[in-house]
Structures are given as structure tokens and as C-alpha cells.
N, C-alpha and C positions, 0 to 999 in steps of 0.2 A: 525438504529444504527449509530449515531454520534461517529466519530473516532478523540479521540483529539493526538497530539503526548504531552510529557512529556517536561515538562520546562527547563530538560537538555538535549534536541535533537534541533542537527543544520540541517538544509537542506543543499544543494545545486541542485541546476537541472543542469542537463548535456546536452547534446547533444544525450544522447545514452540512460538516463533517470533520476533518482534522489539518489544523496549520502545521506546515513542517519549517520549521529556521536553523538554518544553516551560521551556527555561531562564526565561527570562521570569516567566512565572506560577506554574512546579513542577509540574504538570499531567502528569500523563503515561497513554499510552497502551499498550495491550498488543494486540498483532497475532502471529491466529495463524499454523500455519505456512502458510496459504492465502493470509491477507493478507499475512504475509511475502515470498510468492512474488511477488505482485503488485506489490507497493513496489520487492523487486529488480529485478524485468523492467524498468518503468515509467523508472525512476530510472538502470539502461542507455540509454538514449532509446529502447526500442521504442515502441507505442503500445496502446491499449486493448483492443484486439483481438488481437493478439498476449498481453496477459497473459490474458486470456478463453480462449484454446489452451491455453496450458499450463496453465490450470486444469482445463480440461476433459482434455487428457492423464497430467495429473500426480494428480490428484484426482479420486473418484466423482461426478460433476456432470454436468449437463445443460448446452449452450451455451449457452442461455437465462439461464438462472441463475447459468452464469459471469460472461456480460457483466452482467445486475443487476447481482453482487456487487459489478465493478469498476467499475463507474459509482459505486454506493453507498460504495464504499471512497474513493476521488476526491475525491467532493464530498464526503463529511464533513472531511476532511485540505485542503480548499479551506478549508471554513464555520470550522475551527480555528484557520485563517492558519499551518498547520505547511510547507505547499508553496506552490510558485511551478509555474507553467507556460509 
């Protein structure tokens, strides 16, 4: 699953991880460097399970909890309208 973001989302990467702004509405999000990871994985066209790896190799997590996470990270960035799929 190819994760695109919408043509009215800016970036920025941080230090700490990635701001997401919602041109549209002024909204914005803050992702840390976990979710960071996953937005970049995703956003190369790998697919959810592969960011789920490298969280669990990259960061102290359980597999379990990796795949939650990137499920939960997904569909909130779906329910937002900030991605395409």
C-alpha cells in the first residue's frame, strides 16, 4: 500500500520528527520520530508491514505494537483527508 500525502500538506522534519500542515484548514500535526519513520517508509511505496520492521528494528517495541501503531497512524492520516492510498 503506497501512501501519497494530499497537494495541500506541507512537511517539515524536525529534530524530534516530522510537522504535518494542513494548508486548507491551518491544522497541523506533529509526528514523532517513530511516526516519522513510518510516513517515510510508507510514502517510498513500501507497505505496512515493512514499516512495522523497522520499527520494531529501529525502536524498543514489540511487533505487535509496531503493527497497532501503524495501523493507528494510517487511519488517523486517512479520517484527516491528509493521504491518499
Amino acid at each position: 500500500m503506497a501512501l501519497h500525502f494530499r497537494s495541500h500538506l506541507s512537511t517539515v522534519d524536525t529534530e524530534y520528527g516530522t510537522v504535518l500542515l494542513d494548508e486548507r484548514t491551518g491544522a497541523y500535526w506533529q509526528l514523532n520520530r517513530t511516526g516519522a519513520t513510518v510516513i517515510r517508509i510508507l510514502l517510498e511505496g513500501h507497505d505496512p508491514e515493512e514499516a512495522a520492521e523497522a520499527l520494531i528494528t529501529t525502536f524498543d517495541v514489540g511487533a505487535e505494537q509496531a503493527r497497532s501503531d501503524v495501523a493507528a497512524l494510517v487511519a488517523a492520516l486517512h479520517e484527516a483527508r491528509l493521504v491518499t492510498s
